[in-house]
C-alpha positions, 0 to 999 in steps of 0.5 A, a space after each residue: 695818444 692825448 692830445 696835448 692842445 686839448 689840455 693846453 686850451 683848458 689850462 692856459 689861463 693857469 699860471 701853474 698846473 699840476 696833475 698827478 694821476 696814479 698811484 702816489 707815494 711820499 717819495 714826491 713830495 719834495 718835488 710839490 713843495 718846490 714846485 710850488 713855491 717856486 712859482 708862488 714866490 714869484 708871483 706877488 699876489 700870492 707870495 704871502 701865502 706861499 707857505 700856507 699853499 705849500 703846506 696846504 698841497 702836501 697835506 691834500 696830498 698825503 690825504 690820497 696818500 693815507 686814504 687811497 686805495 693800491 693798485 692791487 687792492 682796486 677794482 680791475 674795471 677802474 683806476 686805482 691808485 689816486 688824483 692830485 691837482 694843484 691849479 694857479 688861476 688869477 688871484 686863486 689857488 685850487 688845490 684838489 684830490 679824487 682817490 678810492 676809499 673802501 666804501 665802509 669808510 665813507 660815513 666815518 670821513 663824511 662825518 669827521 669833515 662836516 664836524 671841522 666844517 662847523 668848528 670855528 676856526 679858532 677852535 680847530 687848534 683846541 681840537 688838533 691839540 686834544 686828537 694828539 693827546 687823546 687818539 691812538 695813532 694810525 697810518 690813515 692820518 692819526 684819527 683824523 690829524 691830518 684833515 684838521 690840519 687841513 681845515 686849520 690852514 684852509 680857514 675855510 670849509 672844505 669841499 668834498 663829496 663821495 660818489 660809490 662807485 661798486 659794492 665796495 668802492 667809493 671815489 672821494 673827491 677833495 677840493 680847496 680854493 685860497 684867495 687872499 682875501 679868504 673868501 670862498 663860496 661853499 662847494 665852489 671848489 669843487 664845482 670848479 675842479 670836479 669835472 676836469 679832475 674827473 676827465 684826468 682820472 679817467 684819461 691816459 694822463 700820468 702827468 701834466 705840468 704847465 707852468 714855466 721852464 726855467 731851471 728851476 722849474 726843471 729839475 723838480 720835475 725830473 726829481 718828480 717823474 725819477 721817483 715815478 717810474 724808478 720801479 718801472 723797470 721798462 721805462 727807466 731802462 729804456 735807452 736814454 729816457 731821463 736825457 730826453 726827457 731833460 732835452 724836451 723840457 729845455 726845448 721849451 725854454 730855447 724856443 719860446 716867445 716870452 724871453 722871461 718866463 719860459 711858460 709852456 706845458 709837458 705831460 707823459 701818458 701810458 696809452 693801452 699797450 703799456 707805450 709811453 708818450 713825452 709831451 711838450 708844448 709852447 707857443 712860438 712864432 713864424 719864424 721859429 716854426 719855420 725853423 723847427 719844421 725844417 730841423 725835424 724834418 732834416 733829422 727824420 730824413 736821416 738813418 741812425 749812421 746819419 744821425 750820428 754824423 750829423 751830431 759830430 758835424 754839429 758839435 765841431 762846426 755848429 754855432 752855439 746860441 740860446 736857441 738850442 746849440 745849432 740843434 744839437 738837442 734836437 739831434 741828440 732826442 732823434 739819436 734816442 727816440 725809438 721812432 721818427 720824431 712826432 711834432 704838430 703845430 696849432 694856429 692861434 692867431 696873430 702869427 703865432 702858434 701852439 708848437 707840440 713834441 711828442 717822443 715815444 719810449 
């Protein structure tokens, strides 16, 4: 099982993480878009790119979508299917993609992305404009529509590079940083992302989210993981899956230090079984360790018979508050969970500590 502190660590200066690893379709996009603008809106330095980001991350997106190889036409020995990362750090956005292309492909991407890169930026509608009316259309972006788009809204040239990884196979890397103030220096995107995108792809990791846990945070992300696993007949017909997962992600907002945004960070992952693991962490103080700890530990003393009793006896004599409802979630995931419940705390100083949840399905 990853562990989910490592990740938190990497990320934790990041405003917004998220990472989709695996195979992609355009059925999540939506989910992206509100994601994203929901936690770019709410910040200012950036609230006047909040379109262009979104636009900017869908594209990058489809690119894996159009370009990136299926799971059944990989390589056996290597994860097919692709990489999308989008990050929220200071005052920059990163937004980047691994997917593998059929190494024939390689010369005619390379090419098409160092001729944008040398177009001024003025002169890339021109070129969106003459691909529409002159190019045959196609499933693998229409001549290249789509990285000219990319290129147009970036204002800046895009990061890229190839490494084979077969005879027939090729990991293409795609990355983009936007500032405010536009400035980039060429590559560093990519030097910036490449490494840890590439820990990622090579990892268990489905997901990773990091970001905040209001309410409207939420319910994107369960619209995200609906649409990942709802032709997963074993995982979707697991006993109470999308109301744990809800549970999980409101533990995070009920037991959390910042009483405004509800920051904190979830991730599933398939280990080599095929056994999926929930992931959620947040930071919390003593007191709220001390509480949990002695919740969980009551609930994994108890058998089934117990369990449900203890549901009853809380919900008819239990003092609702914004900590949980006298822990009727925490119950209600013990009920559901398909063993005793997983939990871990990290010291960080000052009191505090990295609170990890982990339920397996």
């Amino acid at each position: 099982m990853e562990n989910l502190f490592e990740y938190y660590k990497e990320l934790e200066k990041d405003r917004l993480s998220f990472i989709f690893n695996g195979d992609v379709s355009d059925d999540i996009t939506d989910g992206i878009i509100r994601i994203t603008e929901f936690n770019v809106n709410n910040f200012e330095a950036l609230a006047n790119l909040s379109k262009r980001i979104s636009f900017i991350m869908v594209e990058c997106f489809q690119n894996v979508v159009r370009h990136g190889l299926k799971a059944e036409q990989g390589s056996e020995k290597e994860k097919a299917g692709g990489l999308f990362a989008a990050r929220l750090m200071g005052e920059a956005n990163y937004v980047s993609s691994i997917n593998l292309i059929d190494i024939e492909e390689v010369e005619l991407l390379r090419g098409k992305l160092n001729q944008l890169n040398s177009i001024e930026k003025d002169k890339l509608k021109a070129l969106y404009l003459e691909v529409l009316n002159n190019a045959e259309l196609s499933s693998k972006g229409g001549a290249g529509l789509g990285l000219i788009q990319l290129a147009r809204k970036a204002g800046q040239p895009i990061s890229f590079d190839f490494q084979d990884i077969s005879d027939h196979l090729s990991n293409f890397y795609l990355s983009l940083k936007l500032t405010t103030d536009g400035q980039s220096q060429p590559g560093e995107a990519l030097r910036f992302t490449k490494s840890f995108d590439e820990k990622i792809k090579n990892s268990e990791v489905l997901m990773i989210y990091k970001g905040d846990f209001g309410k409207d945070s939420i319910m994107p992300i369960i619209q995200i993981i609906e649409e990942k696993v709802k032709t997963d007949n074993e995982l979707t017909t697991s006993k109470g899956f999308f109301l744990i997962l809800v549970e999980l992600l409101q533990n995070v907002s009920r037991h959390n230090l910042n009483s405004i945004t509800k920051d904190g960070i979830f991730m599933i992952t398939e280990d080599k079984s095929g056994t999926y693991w929930t992931s959620v962490g947040n930071v919390v103080d003593g007191d709220t360790k001390a509480l949990l700890m002695d919740r969980i530990d009551g609930l994994n003393a108890m058998d089934e018979m117990g369990l449900k009793q203890a549901y009853k006896q809380t919900l008819r004599e239990g003092s609702f508050s914004d900590k949980g409802g006298a822990g009727l979630g925490l119950i209600e995931i013990a009920r559901k969970s398909s063993e005793k419940l997983n939990y871990s705390f990290d010291e960080l100083g000052n009191g505090n500590y990295f609170f990890t949840f982990n339920v397996k399905f």
